[in-house]
N, C-alpha and C positions, 0 to 999 in steps of 0.2 A: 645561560640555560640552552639558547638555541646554535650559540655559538654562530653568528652573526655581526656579531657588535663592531662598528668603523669598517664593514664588506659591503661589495657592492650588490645590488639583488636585479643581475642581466639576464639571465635564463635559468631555466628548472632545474637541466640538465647541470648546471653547476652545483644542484642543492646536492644534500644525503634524502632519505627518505623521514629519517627522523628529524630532520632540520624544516621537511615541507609542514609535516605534522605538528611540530613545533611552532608555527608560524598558524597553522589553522589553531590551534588550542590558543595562541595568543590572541587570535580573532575573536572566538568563541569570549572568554571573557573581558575582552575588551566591548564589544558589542553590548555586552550584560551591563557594562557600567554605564555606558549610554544610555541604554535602555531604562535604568533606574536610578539616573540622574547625579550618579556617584562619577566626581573630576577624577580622570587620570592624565593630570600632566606631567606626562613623564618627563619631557624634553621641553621642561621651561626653559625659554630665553633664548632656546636655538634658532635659527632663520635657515628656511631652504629657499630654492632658487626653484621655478617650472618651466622646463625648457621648452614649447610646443614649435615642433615644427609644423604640425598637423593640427586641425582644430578637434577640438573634443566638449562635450558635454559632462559624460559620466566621469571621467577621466581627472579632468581637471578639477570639477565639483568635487570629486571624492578627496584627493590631494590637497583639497585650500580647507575640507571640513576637516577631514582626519588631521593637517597640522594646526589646525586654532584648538580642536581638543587637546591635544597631546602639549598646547601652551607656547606653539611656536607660531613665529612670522613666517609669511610665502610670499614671496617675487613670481609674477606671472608674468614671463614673457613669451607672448605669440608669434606667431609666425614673421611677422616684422619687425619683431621687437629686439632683434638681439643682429651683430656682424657675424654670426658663426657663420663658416663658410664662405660669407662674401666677403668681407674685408678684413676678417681676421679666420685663425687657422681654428681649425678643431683642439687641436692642444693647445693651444693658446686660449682659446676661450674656455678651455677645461683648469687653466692654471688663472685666471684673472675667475672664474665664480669659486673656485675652493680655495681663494683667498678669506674670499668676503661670506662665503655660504658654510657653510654645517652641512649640508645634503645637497645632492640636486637632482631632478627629475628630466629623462629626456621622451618626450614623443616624437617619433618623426621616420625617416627613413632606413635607413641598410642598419643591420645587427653593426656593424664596421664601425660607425657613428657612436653609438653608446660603450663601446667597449673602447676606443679610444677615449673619450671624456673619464671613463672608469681609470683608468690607465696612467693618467694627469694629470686631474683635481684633486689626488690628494685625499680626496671624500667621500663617502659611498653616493653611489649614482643609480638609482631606480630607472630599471625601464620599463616606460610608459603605454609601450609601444611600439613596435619595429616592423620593416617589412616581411620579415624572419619568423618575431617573438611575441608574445604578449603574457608574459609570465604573469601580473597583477590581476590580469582576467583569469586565469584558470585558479588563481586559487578564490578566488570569489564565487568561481563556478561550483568548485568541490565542498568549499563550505556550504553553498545552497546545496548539493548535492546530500550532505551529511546530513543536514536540519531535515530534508524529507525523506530519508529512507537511514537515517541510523547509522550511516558510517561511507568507505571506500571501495573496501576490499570487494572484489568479484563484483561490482554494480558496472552493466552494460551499458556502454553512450558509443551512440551512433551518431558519426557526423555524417550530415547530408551536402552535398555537396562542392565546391571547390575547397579541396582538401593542401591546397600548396602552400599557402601563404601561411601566415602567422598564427590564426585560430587552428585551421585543421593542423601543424605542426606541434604548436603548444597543446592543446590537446592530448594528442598521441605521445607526446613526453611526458605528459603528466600523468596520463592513466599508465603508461609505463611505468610509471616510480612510484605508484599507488595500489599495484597488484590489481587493475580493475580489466577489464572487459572492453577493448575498443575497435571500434569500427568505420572504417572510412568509408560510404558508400556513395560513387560517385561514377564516371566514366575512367575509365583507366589513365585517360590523361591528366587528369584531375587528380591524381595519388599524390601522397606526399613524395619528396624528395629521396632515390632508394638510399643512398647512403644516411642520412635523416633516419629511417627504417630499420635498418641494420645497427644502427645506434642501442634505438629503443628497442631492438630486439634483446639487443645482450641484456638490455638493463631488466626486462621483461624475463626474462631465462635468471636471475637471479630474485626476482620480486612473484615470480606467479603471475603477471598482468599475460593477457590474450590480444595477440594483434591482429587481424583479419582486413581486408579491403578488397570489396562484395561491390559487382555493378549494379545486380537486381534487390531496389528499393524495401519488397515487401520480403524478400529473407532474410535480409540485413538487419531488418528491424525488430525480428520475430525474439518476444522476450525482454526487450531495450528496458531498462528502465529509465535512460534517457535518449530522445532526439533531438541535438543540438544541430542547429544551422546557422547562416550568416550571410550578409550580402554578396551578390553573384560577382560584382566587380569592386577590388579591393579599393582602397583611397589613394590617387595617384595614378591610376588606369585610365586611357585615353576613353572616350565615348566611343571608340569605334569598336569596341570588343562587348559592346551589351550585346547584338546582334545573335553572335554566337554563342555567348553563354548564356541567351533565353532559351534557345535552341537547343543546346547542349543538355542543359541543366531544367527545365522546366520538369522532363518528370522526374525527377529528384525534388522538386515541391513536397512540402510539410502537408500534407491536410489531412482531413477527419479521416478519412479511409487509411489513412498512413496509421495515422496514431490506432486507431483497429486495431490495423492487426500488428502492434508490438505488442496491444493489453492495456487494461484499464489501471495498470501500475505504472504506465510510462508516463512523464512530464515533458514538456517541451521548454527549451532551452533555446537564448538566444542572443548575445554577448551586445546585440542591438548598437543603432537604430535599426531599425526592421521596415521592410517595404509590403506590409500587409494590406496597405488600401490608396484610394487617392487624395490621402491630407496631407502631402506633402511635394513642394516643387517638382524635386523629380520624378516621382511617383505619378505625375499629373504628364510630364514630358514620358515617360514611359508609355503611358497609356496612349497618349498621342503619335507615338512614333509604331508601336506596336500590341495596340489592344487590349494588353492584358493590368487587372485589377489588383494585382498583387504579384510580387514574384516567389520568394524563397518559402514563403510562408505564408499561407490564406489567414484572413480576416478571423474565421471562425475557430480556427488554432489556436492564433495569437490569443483571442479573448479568450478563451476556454480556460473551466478548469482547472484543467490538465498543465494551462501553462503558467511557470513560474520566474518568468524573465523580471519581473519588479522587486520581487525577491534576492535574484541573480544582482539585478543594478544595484539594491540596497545595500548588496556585502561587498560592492567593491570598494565603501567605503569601509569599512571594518578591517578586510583585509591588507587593504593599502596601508592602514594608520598601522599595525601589526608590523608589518615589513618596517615603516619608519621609527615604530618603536624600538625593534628589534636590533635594528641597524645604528641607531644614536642613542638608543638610554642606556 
């Protein structure tokens, strides 16, 4: 149906448009059977492997629920869990787990990494996460996206903040291939990638999507129906770069005057864990080294209404199981 079945699912920009849609409609009633207690093992008997270089929460949670739904076994191996890279090769660890695996899951570093295991196992390879990509989040994004306002097309999300890495990239390839509205708003060094840009431009000049990337916060936002943000320093970033991206990025902060003035139709978005207060290690070392109670996102945001990031974490399991349905049944 979606024409996926034994591919690997590395980036968006590999999909079609009707292949993205195809994979959220598989979301959408897969979720419902969840929801109402109706088994869909598609992929009894199959076994995947989870490759985390990176630690994760949502990530890995969603990947070990969506495969026992779907009737499959998962291998969690963490960050010391496995010789990729150290004592053994990338392709070689991509040909000794797609001997023994049905699928396998990478988080960790360089896009380079997962499209070599893509490449040599043999098997389709999900990525989990890259410094590059984060294809599993956006479409969990967009699904949440769809359940609150009805659909894709022409719905405005603005990302706030550092716009380089994997969320502000993924993002902007995704509203590119979804005819939506997007906006990077951040300091100009902070823009995504221009070649990256130029990508999504053409794909945007064939879909209808809008690309903009706006420095001043509150015109950026005028209209949004989403304000999506993320931590100011990616995972894997030395401690000495908070400094300047508090600096930098502070008024690029989410709060109530933000959400103002996009409209009482906007929600906030947030691909999480979020640094909205001091309940957390570093969050407490933040405050200690420099003052402030919250960074990308205030407290009163996060809780609000308005914001739907529980929602967001809920469908990455949905979406996750979809792509592995899609991929192996």
């Amino acid at each position: 149906m979606i024409g996926l079945k034994n591919k690997s699912f590395l980036k968006l920009l590999d999909l079609s448009v009707d292949q993205i849609s195809g994979l959220l409609a598989l979301a959408v009633e897969l979720k419902q059977k969840k929801k109402a207690g109706i088994p869909h093992r598609l992929c009894e008997g199959k076994n995947v492997v989870l490759l985390f270089e990176k630690d994760s929460t949502r990530t890995r949670c969603a990947f070990e629920v969506a495969a026992a739904d779907l009737g499959m076994s998962a291998t969690y191996l963490g960050p010391s869990g496995s010789q990729m890279g150290k004592k053994e090769s990338i392709a070689d660890t991509a040909r000794v787990l797609g001997r023994m695996y049905d699928g396998i899951e990478y988080r960790g570093f360089g896009q380079s990494i997962v499209e070599q295991l893509s490449d040599y196992a043999g098997v389709p390879v999900w990525n989990g996460l890259t410094n590059e990509f984060h294809p599993t989040q956006i479409l969990a994004d967009f699904l949440t996206i769809q359940e609150h306002f009805g659909g894709l097309q022409g719905k405005k999300l603005v990302y706030m903040g550092d716009a380089r890495y994997n969320m502000g990239n993924s993002l902007m390839v995704g509203c590119a291939k979804m005819g939506m509205h997007f906006v990077a708003c951040a300091p100009e060094k902070y823009f995504p990638d221009a070649a990256l840009i130029d990508q999504c431009r053409e794909v945007a000049a064939q879909t209808g999507a809008t690309l903009e990337f706006i420095t001043d916060p509150k015109e950026a936002v005028k209209g949004a129906h989403v304000i999506y943000t993320d931590v100011w320093v990616s995972m894997g970033e030395p401690d000495s770069v908070w400094q300047e991206r508090i600096r930098d990025l502070t008024p690029y902060r989410v709060t109530s005057e933000l959400m103002a003035a996009a409209g009482q139709q906007c929600r906030f978005m947030h691909c999480l864990p979020a640094f909205h207060d001091l309940n957390t290690t570093i969050g407490k070392q933040i405050y200690d080294k420099f003052g402030i109670d919250c960074m990308e996102v205030t407290d009163e945001v996060f809780e609000s209404e308005q914001s739907i990031v529980f929602d967001e974490a809920e469908n990455r399991m949905h979406t996750i199981k979809a792509v592995m349905a899609a991929t192996l049944a």
